[in-house]
Each structure stands twice: as structure tokens, then as C-alpha cells.
N, C-alpha and C positions, 0 to 999 in steps of 0.2 A: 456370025459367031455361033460356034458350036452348042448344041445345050448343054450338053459334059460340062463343057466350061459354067453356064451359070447354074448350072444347080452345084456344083463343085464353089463357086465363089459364092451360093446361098449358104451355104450349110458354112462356110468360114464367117459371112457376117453373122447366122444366130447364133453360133457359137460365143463369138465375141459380145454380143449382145445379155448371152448369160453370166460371161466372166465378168462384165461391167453391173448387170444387178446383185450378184453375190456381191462387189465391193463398192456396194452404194449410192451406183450412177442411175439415175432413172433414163429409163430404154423412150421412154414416151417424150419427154422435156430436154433431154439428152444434156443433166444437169445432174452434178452432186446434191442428193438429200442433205436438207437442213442438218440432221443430226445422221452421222455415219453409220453403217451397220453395227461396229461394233462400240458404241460410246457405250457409256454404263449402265444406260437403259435399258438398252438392248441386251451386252454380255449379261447384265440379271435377267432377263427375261430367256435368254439363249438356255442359261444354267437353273431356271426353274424345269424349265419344259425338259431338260436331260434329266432331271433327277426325281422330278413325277413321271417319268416314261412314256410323256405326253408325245414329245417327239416332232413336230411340224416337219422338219427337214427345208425348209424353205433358207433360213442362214446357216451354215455350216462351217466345220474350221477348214481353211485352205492347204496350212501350211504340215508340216511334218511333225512340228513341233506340238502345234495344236490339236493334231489329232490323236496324237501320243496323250497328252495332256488328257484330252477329253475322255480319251477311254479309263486313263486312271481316277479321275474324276467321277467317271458314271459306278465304277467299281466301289467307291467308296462311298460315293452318295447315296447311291439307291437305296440299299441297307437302311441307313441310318435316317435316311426318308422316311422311308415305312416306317423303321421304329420309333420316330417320330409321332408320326399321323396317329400310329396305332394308339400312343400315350394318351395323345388329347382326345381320341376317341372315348378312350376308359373312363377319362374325365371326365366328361357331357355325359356319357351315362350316369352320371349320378343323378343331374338334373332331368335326366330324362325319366328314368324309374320314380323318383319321385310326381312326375306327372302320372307313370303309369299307375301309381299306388293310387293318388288324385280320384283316379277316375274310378278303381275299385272302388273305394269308400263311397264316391256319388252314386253310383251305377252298380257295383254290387248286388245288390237285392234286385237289381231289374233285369240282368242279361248276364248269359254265362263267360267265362272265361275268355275262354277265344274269342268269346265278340267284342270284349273289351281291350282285350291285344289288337284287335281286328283295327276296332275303331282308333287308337292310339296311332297303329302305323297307317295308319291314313291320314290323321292329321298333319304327322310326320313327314310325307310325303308330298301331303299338299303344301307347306311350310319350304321342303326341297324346291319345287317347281317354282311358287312363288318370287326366293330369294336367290334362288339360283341362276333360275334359266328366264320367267318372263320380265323381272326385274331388269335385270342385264341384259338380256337381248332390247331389250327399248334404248338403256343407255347406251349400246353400239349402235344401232340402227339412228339415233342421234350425232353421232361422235363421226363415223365413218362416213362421207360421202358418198361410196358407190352399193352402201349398204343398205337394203332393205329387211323390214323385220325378220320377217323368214330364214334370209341369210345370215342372221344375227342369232337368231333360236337354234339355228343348223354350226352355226362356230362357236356358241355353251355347248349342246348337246355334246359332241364332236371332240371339244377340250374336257368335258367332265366324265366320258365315258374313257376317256385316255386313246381315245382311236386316233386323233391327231393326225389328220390328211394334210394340213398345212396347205391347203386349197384357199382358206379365210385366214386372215392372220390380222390383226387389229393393231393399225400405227405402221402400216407400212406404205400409206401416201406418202408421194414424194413431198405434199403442201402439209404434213400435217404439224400441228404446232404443238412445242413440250411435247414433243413426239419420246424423249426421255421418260418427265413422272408418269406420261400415258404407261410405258411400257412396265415400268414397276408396280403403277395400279394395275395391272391386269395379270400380274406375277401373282401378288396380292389375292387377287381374286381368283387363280386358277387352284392356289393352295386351299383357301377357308372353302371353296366348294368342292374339293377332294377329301377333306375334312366331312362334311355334312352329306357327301355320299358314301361313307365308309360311315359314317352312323344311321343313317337310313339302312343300309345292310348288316349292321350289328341289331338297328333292334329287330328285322327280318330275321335274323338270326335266334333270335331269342323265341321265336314261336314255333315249337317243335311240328306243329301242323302244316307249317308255310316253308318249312326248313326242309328244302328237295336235301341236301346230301346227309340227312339224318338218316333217310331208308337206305345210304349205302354204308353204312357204318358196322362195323365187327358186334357181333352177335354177345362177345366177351364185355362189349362195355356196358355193366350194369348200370354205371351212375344213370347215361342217358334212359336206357330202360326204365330204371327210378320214375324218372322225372316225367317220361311217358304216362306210366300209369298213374303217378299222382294226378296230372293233369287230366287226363281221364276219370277219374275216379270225382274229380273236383267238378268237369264237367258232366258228368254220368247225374248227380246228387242235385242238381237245379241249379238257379240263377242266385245263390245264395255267397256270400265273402263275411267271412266271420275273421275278427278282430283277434290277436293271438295273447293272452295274459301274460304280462311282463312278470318279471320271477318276482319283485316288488308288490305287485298286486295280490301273490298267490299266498295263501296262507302257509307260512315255517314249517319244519318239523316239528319247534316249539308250541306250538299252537295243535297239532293234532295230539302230540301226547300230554298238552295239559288236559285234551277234551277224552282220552282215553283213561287217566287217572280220574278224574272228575264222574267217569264211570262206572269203574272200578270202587270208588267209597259210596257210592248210593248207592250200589250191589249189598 
């Protein structure tokens, strides 16, 4: 037999062996998965990863319709993702500035400015890793069978940076069970930690020191300049955070001109 011929009847069986795992057949067991590519678990989990621009490419739509579909889909989603994420972002900054105020008050008198930003986004970060990536990668590296830790820290990393190789993909055993709410838990979880890395880069944001695209900014925008030099000027002066008097505290206009008349008759 010719080799033309079998490498010519190779490349017809992987072929077919790919059309069969896009529509659910495991190539190993050579058996329909429990739960189909596209049951509801999956199409939510298909349509989170399109619209955080996470991407895997591992299920895709086949048909004409679908892929029509998808693209209007992505068009309309993305957007309103972002705008999304970005809301509850604004949100948790409130919780968050209130720890950073926390800490001024504590540490104030002991370390300047920036060190206190400093030490905030560090916590912040550390807080990131914790519940993000080493939290989660232990409970895939439990859940998935041909998963080890590593490959489990390398499929957070990989989903929360948006790079999405779809090299790892979680719930795609052909034995895996509730292989469904698997795939909506980890919907779940691709958002709230897209979520909690767009706040880690807001409050990175917010430190004019650590903020690379501030030095590329228009010369014309005073506000930032402002805030430059206050913060300057704030750290320039020592390790000091002074308390601002509420217009309640501060004594009226009534009160300075009763103490100016009150002057005026003992003259």
C-alpha cells in the first residue's frame, strides 16, 4: 500500500476525530459525553468567555447561523460588559478608600503618603492572589483529574489575564459529573475575578507614582498636574496626615463678627 494513501486516509481519520470532539464525542472512549457540548452549562459558559474576551476557542459555533449569531452577540455584549464591570468596580472603591483612609488615620504620623498607598495596594494584591488564583487553583487541581496544581495556577492566571489559550479548560472530562453547574461555577468565577482585577488596577490607578501612563499625558491637563504636586508637596512635608475641619466644627461668620464688635466697645 502506497504511503500517499495512508497518510492521505491519516489526515481524513484526525479530521473526523476533530468534528466528533467539537460535537461531544469523546476521541478516547469513543462515547457521547454525559452532558453535550452545547447543554446550558456549557452555552453559559461559551457566552461568558465571548463576552469577557476571554476567548478559549476550544467550543465554537459550527453552523452559519451561529456564527452570525455570535458575532452579533459579541458586538453587543462586549460593550455592555465592560460597562458593567466598570460600575461595580466604582462601587468597591468606596469600600476600598475607606480602608485606604483606615490606614491614613493608623499610620499617618508614621509613614508618608506613598508608603501608605504602597502598603494598601499590596494588601490588595495579596487579597487578589489569595482569592483568586491560589484558592482556585487548589479547588481545580481537586475537581479535575488530569490536573495538577500548577496546571491549575497556569488556567487562573491564563483566564484572569484574558489571554485565554483554551489549552486547560475545566469540565471538559468526558466522566466529569454535573459537568453543567461545574461549567456555570466557573462562569461565576471567571466574572467576580475580572471584577477584582480591574480593581486592583484602579487602585494601581490611583497612585500617581506607580501610574506608568501618567508621564504620557498632555502637558495641558492641569487637574493631574494639581494632584501631582499636592501629593508632592504632602510628601515633601514629613510623615504627617492631618484631619480636615468639617464647616460644622469651624467657627460662622457669626461668631467672628460678634468677637470683632465685642472689640470695637472696649476700644
Amino acid at each position: 500500500m502506497p504511503y500517499s494513501f495512508l497518510d492521505e486516509a491519516l489526515e481524513k481519520l484526525i479530521a473526523a476525530v476533530v468534528i466528533a470532539t467539537n460535537r461531544g464525542v469523546s476521541a478516547t472512549r469513543n462515547v457521547t459525553m454525559s452532558e453535550p457540548n452545547w447543554s446550558f452549562g456549557q452555552s453559559l459558559f461559551f457566552a461568558g468567555t465571548v463576552i469577557t474576551t476571554i476567548g478559549y476557542g476550544r467550543v465554537t459555533p459550527l453552523s452559519e447561523a451561529g456564527k452570525g449569531f455570535c458575532i452579533l452577540y459579541a458586538l453587543i455584549g462586549i460593550p455592555l460588559t465592560l460597562i458593567m464591570l466598570t460600575a461595580i468596580v466604582e462601587r468597591l472603591m468606596i469600600p476600598t478608600t475607606m480602608l485606604l483612609q483606615l490606614l491614613f488615620r493608623r499610620l499617618g504620623h508614621l509613614y508618608k503618603v506613598f508608603h501608605i498607598q504602597l502598603l494598601h495596594l499590596c494588601a490588595m494584591i495579596s487579597l487578589l492572589v489569595i482569592l483568586i488564583f491560589i484558592i482556585p487553583a487548589a479547588i481545580y487541581s481537586a475537581l479535575e483529574p488530569t490536573w495538577n496544581y500548577l496546571d491549575a495556577f497556569y488556567y487562573c492566571f491564563i483566564s484572569m489575564t484574558t489571554i485565554g489559550l483554551g489549552d486547560y479548560i475545566p469540565g471538559d472530562s468526558p466522566a466529569q459529573h454535573l459537568r453543567a453547574v461545574y461549567k456555570v461555577a466557573t462562569t461565576c468565577y471567571l466574572f467576580i475575578g475580572l471584577v477584582c482585577m480591574m480593581l486592583v488596577l484602579a487602585v494601581l490607578y490611583e497612585i500617581p507614582e506607580l501610574n506608568i501612563g501618567f508621564h504620557f499625558y498632555m502637558k495641558s491637563d492641569s487637574e493631574d498636574e494639581e494632584r501631582v504636586k499636592l501629593r508632592s508637596a504632602m510628601d515633601s512635608s514629613g510623615p504627617k496626615y492631618s484631619k480636615q475641619i468639617d464647616e460644622e466644627d469651624s467657627p460662622g461668620p457669626s461668631a467672628y463678627q460678634g468677637e470683632t464688635n465685642q472689640a470695637a466697645v472696649s476700644k
